[in-house]
C-alpha positions as a Markdown table, in Angstrom:
| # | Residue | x | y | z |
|---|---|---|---|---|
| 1 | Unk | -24.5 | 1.0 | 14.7 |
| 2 | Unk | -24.7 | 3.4 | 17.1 |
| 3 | Unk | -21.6 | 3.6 | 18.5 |
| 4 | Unk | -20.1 | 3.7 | 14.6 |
| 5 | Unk | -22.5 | 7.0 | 14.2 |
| 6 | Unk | -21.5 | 8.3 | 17.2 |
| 7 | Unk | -17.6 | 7.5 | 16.6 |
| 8 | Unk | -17.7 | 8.6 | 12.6 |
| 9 | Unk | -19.5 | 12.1 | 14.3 |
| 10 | Unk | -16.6 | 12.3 | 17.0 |
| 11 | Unk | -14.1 | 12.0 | 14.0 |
| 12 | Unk | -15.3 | 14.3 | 11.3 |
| 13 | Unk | -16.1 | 17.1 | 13.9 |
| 14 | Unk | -13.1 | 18.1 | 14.2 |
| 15 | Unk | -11.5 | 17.9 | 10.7 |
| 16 | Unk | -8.2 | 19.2 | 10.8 |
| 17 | Unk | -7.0 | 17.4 | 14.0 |
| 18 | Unk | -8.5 | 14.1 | 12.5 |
| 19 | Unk | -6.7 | 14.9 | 9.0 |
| 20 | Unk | -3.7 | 14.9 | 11.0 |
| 21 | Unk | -4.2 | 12.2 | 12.5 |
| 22 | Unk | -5.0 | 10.3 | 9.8 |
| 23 | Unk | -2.2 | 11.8 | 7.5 |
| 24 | Unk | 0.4 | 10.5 | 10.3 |
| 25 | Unk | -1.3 | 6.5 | 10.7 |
| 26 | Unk | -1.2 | 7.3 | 6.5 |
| 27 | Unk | 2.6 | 7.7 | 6.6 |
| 28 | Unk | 3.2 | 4.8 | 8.8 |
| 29 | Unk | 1.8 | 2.1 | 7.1 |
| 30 | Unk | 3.0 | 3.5 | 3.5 |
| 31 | Unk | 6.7 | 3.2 | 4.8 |
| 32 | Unk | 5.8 | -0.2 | 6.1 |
| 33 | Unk | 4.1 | -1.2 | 2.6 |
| 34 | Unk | 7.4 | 0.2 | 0.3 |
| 35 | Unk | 9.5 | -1.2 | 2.9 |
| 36 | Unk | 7.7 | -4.6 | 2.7 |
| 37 | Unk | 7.6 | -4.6 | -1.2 |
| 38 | Unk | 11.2 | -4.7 | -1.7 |
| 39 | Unk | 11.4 | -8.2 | 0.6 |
| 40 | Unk | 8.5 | -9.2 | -1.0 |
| 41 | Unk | 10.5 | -8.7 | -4.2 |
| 42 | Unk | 13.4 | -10.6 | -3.1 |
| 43 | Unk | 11.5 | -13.5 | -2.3 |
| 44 | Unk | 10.4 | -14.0 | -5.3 |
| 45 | Unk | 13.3 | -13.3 | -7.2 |
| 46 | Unk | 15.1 | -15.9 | -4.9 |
| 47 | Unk | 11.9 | -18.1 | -4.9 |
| 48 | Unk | 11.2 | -18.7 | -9.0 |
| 49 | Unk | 11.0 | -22.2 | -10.2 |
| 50 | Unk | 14.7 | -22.0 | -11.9 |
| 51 | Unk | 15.9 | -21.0 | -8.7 |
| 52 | Unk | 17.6 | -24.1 | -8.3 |
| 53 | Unk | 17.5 | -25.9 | -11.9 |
| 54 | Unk | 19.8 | -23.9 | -13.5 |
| 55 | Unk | 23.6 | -23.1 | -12.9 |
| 56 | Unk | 25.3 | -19.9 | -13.5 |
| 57 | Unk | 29.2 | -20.8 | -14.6 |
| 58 | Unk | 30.9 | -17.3 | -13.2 |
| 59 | Unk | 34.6 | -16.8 | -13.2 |
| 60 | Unk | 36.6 | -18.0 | -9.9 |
| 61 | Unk | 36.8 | -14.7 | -7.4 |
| 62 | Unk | 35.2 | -12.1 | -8.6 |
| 63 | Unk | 32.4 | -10.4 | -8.3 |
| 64 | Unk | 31.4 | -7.5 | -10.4 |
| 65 | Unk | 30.3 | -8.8 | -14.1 |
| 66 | Unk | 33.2 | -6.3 | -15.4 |
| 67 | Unk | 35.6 | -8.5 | -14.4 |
| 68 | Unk | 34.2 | -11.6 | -15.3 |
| 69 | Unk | 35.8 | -12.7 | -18.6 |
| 70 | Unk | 35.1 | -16.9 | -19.6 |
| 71 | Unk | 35.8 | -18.2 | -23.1 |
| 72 | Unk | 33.1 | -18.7 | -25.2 |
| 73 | Unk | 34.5 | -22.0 | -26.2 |
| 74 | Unk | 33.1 | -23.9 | -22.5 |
| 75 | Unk | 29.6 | -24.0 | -23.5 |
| 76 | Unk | 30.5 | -26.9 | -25.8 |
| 77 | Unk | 32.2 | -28.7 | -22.4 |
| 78 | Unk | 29.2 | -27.7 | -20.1 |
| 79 | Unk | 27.0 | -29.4 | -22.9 |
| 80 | Unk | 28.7 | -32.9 | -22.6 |
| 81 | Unk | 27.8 | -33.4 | -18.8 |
| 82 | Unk | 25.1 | -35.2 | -18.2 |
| 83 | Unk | 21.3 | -33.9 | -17.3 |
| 84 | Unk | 22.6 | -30.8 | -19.2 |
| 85 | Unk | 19.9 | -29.5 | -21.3 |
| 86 | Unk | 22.0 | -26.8 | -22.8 |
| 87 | Unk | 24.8 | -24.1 | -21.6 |
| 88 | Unk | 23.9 | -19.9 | -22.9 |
| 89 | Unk | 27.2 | -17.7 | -23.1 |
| 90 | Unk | 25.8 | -14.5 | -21.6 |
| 91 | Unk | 27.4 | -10.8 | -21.8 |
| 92 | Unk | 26.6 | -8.8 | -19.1 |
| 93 | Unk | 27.2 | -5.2 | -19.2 |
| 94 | Unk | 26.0 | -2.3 | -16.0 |
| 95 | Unk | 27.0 | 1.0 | -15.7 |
| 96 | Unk | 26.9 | 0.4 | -11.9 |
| 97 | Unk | 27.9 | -2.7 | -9.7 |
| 98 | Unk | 27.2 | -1.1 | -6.9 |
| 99 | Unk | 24.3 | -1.1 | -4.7 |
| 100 | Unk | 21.6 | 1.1 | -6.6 |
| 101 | Unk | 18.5 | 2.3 | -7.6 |
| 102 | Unk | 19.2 | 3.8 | -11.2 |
| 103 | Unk | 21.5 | 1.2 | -12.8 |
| 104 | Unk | 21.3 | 0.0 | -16.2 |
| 105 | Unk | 21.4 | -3.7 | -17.0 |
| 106 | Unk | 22.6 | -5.0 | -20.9 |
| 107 | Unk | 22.4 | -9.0 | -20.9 |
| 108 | Unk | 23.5 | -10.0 | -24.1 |
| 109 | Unk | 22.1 | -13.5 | -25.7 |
| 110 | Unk | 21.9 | -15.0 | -28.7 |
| 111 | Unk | 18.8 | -13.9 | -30.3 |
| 112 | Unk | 17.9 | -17.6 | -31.3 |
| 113 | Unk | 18.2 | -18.7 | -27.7 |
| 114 | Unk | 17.0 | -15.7 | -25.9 |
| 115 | Unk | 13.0 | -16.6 | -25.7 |
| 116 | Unk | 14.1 | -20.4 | -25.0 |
| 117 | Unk | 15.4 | -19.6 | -21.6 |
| 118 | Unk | 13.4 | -16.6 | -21.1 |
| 119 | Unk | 9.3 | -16.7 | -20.4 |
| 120 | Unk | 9.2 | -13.2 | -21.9 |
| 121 | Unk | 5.7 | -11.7 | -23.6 |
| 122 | Unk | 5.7 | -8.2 | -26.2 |
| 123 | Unk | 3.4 | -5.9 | -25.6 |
| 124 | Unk | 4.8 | -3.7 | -28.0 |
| 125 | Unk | 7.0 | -4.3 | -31.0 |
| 126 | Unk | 8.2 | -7.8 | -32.8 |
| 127 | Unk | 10.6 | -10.0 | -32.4 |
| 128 | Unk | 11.7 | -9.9 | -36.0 |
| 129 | Unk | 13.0 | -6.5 | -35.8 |
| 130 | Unk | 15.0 | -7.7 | -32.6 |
| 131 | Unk | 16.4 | -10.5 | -34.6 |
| 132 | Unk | 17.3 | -8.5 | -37.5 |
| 133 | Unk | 19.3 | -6.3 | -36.3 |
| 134 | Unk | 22.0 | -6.5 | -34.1 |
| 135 | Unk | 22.1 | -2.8 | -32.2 |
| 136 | Unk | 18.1 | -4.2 | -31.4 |
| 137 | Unk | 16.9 | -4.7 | -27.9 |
| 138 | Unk | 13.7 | -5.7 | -26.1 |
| 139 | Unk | 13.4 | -4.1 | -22.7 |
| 140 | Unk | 11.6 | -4.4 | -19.7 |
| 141 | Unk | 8.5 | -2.5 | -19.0 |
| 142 | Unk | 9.3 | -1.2 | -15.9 |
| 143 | Unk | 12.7 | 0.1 | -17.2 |
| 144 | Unk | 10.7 | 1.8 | -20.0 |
| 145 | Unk | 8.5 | 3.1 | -18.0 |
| 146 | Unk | 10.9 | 4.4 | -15.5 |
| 147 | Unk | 13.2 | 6.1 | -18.4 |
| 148 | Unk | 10.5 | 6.8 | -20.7 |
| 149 | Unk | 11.4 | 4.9 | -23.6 |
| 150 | Unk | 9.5 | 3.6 | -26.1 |
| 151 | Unk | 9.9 | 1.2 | -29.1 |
| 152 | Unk | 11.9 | 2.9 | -32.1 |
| 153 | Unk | 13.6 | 4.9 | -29.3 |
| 154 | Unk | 18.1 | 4.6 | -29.6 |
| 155 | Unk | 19.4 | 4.4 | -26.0 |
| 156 | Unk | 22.8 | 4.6 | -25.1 |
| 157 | Unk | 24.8 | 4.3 | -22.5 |
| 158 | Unk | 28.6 | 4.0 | -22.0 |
| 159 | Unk | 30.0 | 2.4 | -25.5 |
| 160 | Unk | 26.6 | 0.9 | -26.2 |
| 161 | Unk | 23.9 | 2.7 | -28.2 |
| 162 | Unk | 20.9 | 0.2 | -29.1 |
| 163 | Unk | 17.8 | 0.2 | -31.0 |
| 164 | Unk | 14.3 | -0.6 | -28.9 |
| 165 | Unk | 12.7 | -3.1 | -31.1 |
| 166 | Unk | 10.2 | -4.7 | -28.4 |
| 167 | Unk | 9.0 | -3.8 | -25.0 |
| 168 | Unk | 8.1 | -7.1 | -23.0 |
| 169 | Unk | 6.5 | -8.1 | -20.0 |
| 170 | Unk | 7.7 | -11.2 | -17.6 |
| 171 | Unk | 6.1 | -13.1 | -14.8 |
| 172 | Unk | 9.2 | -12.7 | -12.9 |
| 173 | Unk | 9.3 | -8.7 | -11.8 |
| 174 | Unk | 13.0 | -8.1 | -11.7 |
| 175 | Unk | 12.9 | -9.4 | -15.3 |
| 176 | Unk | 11.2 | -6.2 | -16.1 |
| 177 | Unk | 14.2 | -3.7 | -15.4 |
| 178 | Unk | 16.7 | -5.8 | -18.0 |
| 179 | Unk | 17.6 | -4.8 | -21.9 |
| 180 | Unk | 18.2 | -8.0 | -23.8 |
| 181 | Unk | 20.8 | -7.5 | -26.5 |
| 182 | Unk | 22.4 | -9.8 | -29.1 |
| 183 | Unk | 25.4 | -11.5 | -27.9 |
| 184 | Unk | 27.5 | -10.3 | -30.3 |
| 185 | Unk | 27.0 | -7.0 | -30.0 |
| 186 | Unk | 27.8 | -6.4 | -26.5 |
| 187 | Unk | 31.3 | -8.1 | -26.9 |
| 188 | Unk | 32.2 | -5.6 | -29.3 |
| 189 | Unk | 32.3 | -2.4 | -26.8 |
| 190 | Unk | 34.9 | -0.4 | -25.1 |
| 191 | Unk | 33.7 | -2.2 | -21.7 |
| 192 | Unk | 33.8 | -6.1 | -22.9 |
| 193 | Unk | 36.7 | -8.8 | -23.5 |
| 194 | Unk | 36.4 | -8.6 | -27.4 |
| 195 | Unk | 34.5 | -11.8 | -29.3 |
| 196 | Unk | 35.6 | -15.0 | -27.7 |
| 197 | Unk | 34.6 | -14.3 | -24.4 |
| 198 | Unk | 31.4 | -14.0 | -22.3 |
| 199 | Unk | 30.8 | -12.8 | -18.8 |
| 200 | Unk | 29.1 | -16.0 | -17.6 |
| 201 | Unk | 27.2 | -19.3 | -19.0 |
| 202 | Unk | 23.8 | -20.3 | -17.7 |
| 203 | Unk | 23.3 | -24.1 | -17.8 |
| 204 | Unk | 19.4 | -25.5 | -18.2 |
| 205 | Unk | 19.3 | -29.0 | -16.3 |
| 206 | Unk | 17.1 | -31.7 | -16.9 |
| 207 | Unk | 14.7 | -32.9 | -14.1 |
| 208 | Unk | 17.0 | -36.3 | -13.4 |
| 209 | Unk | 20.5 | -33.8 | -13.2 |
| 210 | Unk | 22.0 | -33.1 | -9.9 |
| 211 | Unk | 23.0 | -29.3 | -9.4 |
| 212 | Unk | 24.7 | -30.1 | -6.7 |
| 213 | Unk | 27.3 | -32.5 | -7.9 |
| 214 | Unk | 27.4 | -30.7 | -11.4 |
| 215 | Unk | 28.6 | -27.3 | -9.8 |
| 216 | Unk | 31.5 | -29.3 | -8.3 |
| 217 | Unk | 32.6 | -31.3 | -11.2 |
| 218 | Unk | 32.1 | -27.9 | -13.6 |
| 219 | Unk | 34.4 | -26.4 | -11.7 |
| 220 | Unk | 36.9 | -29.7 | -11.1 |
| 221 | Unk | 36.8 | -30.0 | -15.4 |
| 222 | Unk | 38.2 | -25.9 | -15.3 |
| 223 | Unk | 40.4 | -25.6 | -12.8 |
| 224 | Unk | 43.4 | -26.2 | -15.2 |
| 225 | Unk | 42.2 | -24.9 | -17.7 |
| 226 | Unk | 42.6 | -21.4 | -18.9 |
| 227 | Unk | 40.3 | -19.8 | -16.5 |
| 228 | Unk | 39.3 | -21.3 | -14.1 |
| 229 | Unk | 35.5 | -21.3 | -12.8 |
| 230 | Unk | 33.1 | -20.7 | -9.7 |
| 231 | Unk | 29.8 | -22.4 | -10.7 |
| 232 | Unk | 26.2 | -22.2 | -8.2 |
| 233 | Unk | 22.9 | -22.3 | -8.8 |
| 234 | Unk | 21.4 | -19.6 | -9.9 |
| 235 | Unk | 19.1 | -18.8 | -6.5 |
| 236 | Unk | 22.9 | -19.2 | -4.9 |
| 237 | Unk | 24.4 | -16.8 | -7.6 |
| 238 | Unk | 21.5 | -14.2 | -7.0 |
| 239 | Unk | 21.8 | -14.2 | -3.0 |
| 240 | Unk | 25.7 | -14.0 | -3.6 |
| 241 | Unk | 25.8 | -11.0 | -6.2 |
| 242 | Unk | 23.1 | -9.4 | -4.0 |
| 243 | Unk | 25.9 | -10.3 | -0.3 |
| 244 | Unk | 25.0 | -6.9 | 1.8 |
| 245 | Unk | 22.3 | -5.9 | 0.5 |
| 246 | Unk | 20.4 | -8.8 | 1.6 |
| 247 | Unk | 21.3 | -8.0 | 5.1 |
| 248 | Unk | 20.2 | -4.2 | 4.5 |
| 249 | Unk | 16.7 | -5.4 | 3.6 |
| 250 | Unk | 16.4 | -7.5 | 6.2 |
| 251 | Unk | 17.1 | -5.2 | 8.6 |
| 252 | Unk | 15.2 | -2.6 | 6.9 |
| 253 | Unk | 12.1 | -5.0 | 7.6 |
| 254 | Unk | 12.5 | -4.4 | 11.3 |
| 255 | Unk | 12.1 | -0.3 | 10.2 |
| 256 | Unk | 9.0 | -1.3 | 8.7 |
| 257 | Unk | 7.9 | -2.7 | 12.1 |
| 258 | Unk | 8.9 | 0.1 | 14.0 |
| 259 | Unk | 6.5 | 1.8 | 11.6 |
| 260 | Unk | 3.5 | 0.3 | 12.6 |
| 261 | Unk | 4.9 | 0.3 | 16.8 |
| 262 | Unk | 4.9 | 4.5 | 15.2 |
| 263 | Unk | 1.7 | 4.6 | 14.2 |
| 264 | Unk | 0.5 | 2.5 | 17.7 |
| 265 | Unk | 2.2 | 5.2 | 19.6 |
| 266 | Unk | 0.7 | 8.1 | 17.2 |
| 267 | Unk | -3.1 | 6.8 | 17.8 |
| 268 | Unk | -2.7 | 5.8 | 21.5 |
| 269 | Unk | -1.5 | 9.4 | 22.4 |
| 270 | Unk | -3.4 | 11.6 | 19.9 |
| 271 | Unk | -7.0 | 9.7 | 21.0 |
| 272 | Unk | -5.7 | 10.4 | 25.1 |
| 273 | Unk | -5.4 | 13.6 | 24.3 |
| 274 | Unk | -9.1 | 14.1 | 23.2 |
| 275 | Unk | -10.8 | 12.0 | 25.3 |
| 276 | Unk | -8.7 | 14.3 | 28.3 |
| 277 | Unk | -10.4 | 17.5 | 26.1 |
| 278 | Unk | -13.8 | 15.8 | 26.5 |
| 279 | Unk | -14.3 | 14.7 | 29.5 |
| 280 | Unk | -16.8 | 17.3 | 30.2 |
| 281 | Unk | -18.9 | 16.1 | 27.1 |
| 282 | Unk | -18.0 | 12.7 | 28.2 |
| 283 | Unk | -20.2 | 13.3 | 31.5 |
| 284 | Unk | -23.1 | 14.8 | 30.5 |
| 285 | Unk | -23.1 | 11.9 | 28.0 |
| 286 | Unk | -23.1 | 9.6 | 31.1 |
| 287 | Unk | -25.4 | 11.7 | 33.2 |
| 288 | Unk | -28.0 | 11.4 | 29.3 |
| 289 | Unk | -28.0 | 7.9 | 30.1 |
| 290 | Unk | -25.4 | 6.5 | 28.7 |
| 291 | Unk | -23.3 | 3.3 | 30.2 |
| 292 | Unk | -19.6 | 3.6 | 30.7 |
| 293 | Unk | -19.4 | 0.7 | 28.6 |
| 294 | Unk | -20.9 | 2.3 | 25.7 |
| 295 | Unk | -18.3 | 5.1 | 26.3 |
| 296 | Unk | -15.9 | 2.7 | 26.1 |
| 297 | Unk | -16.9 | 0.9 | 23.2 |
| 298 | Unk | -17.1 | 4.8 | 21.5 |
| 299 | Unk | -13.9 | 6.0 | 21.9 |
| 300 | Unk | -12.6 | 2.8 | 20.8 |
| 301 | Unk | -14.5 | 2.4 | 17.7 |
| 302 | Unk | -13.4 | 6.0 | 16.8 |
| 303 | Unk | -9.3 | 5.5 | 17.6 |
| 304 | Unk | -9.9 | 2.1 | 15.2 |
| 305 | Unk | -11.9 | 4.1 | 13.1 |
| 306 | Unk | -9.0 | 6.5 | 11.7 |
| 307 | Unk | -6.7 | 4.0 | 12.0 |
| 308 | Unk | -8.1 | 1.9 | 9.4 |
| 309 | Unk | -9.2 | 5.1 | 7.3 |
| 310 | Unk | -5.3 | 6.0 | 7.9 |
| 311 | Unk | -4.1 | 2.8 | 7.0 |
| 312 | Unk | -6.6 | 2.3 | 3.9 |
| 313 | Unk | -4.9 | 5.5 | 2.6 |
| 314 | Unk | -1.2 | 4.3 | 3.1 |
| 315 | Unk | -1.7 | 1.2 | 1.7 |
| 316 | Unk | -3.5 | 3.1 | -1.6 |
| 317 | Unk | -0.6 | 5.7 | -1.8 |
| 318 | Unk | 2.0 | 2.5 | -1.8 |
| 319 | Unk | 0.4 | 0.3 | -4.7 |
| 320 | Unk | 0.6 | 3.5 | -6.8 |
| 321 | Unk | 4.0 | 4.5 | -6.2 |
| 322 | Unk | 5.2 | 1.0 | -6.9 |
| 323 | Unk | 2.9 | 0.4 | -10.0 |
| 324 | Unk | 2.7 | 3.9 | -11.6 |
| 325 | Unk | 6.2 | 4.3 | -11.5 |
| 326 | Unk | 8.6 | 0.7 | -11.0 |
| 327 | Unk | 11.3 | 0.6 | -9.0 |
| 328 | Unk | 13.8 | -1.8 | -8.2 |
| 329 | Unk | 17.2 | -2.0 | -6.4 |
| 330 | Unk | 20.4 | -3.4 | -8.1 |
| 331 | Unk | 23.7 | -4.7 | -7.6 |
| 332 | Unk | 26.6 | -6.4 | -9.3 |
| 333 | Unk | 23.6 | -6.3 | -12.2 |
| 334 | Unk | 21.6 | -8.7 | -10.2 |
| 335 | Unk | 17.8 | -6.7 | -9.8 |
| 336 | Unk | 15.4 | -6.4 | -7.1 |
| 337 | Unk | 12.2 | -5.2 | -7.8 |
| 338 | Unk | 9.5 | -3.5 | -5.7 |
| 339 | Unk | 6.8 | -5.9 | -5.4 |
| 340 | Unk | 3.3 | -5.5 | -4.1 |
| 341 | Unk | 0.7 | -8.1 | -3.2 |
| 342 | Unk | -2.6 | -8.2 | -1.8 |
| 343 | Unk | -1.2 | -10.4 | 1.4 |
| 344 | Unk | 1.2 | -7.9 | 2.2 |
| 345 | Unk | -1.7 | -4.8 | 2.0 |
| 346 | Unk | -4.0 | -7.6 | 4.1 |
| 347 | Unk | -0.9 | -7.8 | 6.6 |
| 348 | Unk | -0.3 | -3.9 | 6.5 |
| 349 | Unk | -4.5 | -3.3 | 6.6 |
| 350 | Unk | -4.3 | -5.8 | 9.9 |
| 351 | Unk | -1.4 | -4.4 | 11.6 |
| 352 | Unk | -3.1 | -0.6 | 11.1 |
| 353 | Unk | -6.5 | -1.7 | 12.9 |
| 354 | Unk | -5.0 | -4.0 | 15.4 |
| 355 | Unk | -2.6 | -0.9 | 16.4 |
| 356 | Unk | -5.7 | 1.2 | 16.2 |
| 357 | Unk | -7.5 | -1.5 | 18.5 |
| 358 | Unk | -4.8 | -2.0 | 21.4 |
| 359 | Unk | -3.8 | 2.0 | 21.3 |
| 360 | Unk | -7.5 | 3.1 | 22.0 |
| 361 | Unk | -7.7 | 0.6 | 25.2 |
| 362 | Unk | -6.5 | 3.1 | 27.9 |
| 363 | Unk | -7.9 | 6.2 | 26.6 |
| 364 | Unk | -11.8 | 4.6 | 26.1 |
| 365 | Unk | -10.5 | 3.3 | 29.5 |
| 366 | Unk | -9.9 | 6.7 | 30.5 |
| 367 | Unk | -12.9 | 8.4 | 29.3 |
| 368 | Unk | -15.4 | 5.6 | 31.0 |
| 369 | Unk | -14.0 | 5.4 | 34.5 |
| 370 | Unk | -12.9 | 9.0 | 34.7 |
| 371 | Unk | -15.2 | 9.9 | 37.5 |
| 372 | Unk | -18.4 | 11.7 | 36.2 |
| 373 | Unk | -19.0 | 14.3 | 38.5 |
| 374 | Unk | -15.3 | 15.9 | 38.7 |
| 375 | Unk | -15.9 | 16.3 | 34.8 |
| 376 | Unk | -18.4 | 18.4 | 35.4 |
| 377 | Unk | -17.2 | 20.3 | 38.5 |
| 378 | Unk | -13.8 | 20.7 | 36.1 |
């Protein structure tokens, strides 16, 4: 308790150095947390339960949904195979199939079968406005709250101009960022293949089916026929579409380390330099009666001290970016949100005090073995 008081008055005495301090070990672990959020969201966009029970049916080489183009007519083939529960034409329609954090996402359904494949709650508007009218949409919250729309609000965008009947929320976070149209509406734009044709099919398996032999016999039935397909399951499709980017944010989790090796390097040189500024005060402290272990113990309680006030305040700042105001990263209309979680704050509170911990070693090594009398002499 002691040392705590002695540490806390060590700390606050000199207020703006500290600030600093704390400001920079702040920074540090609030890149690590954004930087961390966006693998956390990839995880579990790649790690939800329909992952790998459900096939997306894609046209054979390509790759942006603009250029995908499938007859509407193959849902009623993809039907007749066996441990298929059902087959959903989908229209797809982004203003942006590049890599992105501002891109718009239209999926167009049919209304009926929209909230049978999709575990999606209202939290404002109905669903009989949606399904009255076939401009209607029901959006994402995190979209909405990003753009600032709200129900009875007309959006447009390219060709499309829709009507928000319904914001909803999802238990899967990239969910959040969609608009969910009717089917037939989005196949009536400038940008789509005209009625007759969808960008892609979704197929729901049953729990005996076998996605790995359906996606090769889907594609063996239509490969003669008039297009012909590339079918994957849909974690497969996702980590596809996403190709790059998936390398970017791995890498970019090794920034994220380098942020806390930052913050180790910050502490470890900020706390030698004021222990080197004390070491006068350090003495007579010594020559007062106390133990160079005590002295010790001090100067590392302090160094952990604004370390894990530092941290505390980075972690803070990061939840609120990413829950005030959503973000998520896109590409080839496939959505990664910014996810946080209370194991990845634990993980970023740990790393901030153990950095704090190992970086105060040599300077409370320094100010308890740094000879007493040459202190006080200097």
């Amino acid at each position: 308790m002691v040392k705590l008081q002695w540490s806390w008055k060590a700390v606050s005495r000199r207020p703006l150095r500290s600030s600093l301090i704390v400001f920079g070990a702040a920074m540090s672990v609030f890149l690590f947390c954004v930087i961390g959020s966006v693998r956390t969201g990839l995880d579990s966009l790649l790690g939800q339960q329909e992952a790998d029970r459900r096939l997306v049916v894609f046209q054979e080489n390509k790759f942006c949904p603009a250029t995908s183009q499938l007859p509407e007519v193959y849902a009623s083939e993809l039907k007749k195979f066996p441990g298929v529960v059902d087959a959903i034409p989908i229209q797809v329609f982004t203003n942006n199939c590049r890599a992105s954090l501002d891109v718009v996402v239209f999926l167009g359904i049919p209304p009926e079968q929209l909230r049978a494949i999709r575990d999606l709650t209202l939290v404002e508007g109905n669903w009989d406005e949606f399904n009255s009218r076939s401009d209607a949409a029901v959006i994402g919250k995190d979209v909405a709250t990003r753009r600032g729309i709200q129900v009875g609000d007309t959006f447009s965008i390219g060709s499309y101009s829709i009507v928000v009947a319904g914001i909803f929320s999802s238990a899967n976070p990239a969910e959040q960022s969609y608009f969910y149209t009717h089917l037939d509406y989005l196949q009536r734009g400038d940008m789509a293949s005209g009625d007759g044709f969808v960008t892609q099919f979704e197929v729901l398996l049953d729990a005996s089916a076998d996605a790995l032999k359906l996606e090769s016999e889907i594609d063996e039935l239509f490969a003669s026929a008039q297009i012909a397909t590339d079918t994957r399951t849909k974690g497969a499709f996702q980590a596809k579409s996403l190709g790059d980017l998936t390398n970017v944010i791995e890498f970019s989790s090794i920034l994220g380390y380098a942020c806390v090796g930052l913050l180790f390097v910050l502490l470890m040189t900020t706390s030698l330099m004021g222990v080197q500024d004390r070491l006068k005060e350090l003495a007579v402290m010594k020559v007062l009666g106390y133990s160079r272990s005590l002295v010790f113990q001090g100067v590392l309680v302090e160094t952990t001290l604004v370390g894990a006030l530092g941290g505390s305040i980075g972690i803070v700042g990061a939840v609120l970016l990413v829950t005030l105001s959503p973000l998520s990263l896109s590409a080839e209309a496939v959505t990664i949100a910014f996810v946080t979680s209370w194991q990845l704050s634990l993980q970023a509170f740990g790393y901030a005090v153990l950095g704090a911990l190992v970086a105060g070693v040599i300077p409370a090594w320094v100010a308890a073995s740094h000879p007493t009398l040459d202190a006080l002499n200097g």
